[in-house]
Residue, then its C-alpha position, 0 to 999 in steps of 0.5 A: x737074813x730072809x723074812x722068813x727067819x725073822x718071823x721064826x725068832x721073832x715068833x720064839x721070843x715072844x714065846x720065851x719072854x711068855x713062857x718066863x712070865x706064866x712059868x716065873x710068876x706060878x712058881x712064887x709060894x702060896x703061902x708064907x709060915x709065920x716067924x716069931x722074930x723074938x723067938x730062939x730057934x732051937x728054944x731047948x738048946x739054951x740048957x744044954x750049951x751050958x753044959x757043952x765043951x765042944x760044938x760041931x756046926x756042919x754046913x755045905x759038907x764043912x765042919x766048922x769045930x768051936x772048943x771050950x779050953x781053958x775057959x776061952x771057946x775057940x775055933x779048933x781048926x784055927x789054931x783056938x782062934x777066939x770066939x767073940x761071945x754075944x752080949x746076952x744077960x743069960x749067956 
């Protein structure tokens, strides 16, 4: 390897390990929202869940199915494979 080509990638790291500094470090977000740690994300859906039977959850093209039967709720695809219910006093 000549001198010349040493120089020339020298030269294009330097600018790469710039470049993803400048551009890595601008990215980063401005600001940040506020979250309330205590707070239920979706606050009117507690009234409604009452009443459900069947809840759809859809994630990355997947639709994952739980059913209410015979008082038990299940994952519909998994042959009503129990669900395990959370330890809330108004559940």
């Amino acid at each position: 390897m000549n001198q010349t080509r040493l120089l020339v990638l020298v030269v294009a790291a330097v600018v790469a390990v710039a470049g993803g500094w400048y551009f890595g470090t601008a990215t980063a977000p401005s600001r940040r929202a506020a979250i309330d740690p205590g707070g239920l994300m979706f606050p009117d859906l507690t009234g409604k869940l009452k009443d459900a039977r069947r809840i759809e959850i859809t994630s990355k093209g997947k639709v994952t199915v739980i059913e209410l039967k015979s008082g038990v709720w299940g994952v519909a695809d998994r042959g009503g494979y129990r669900v395990q219910r959370p330890n809330c006093a108004g559940c």
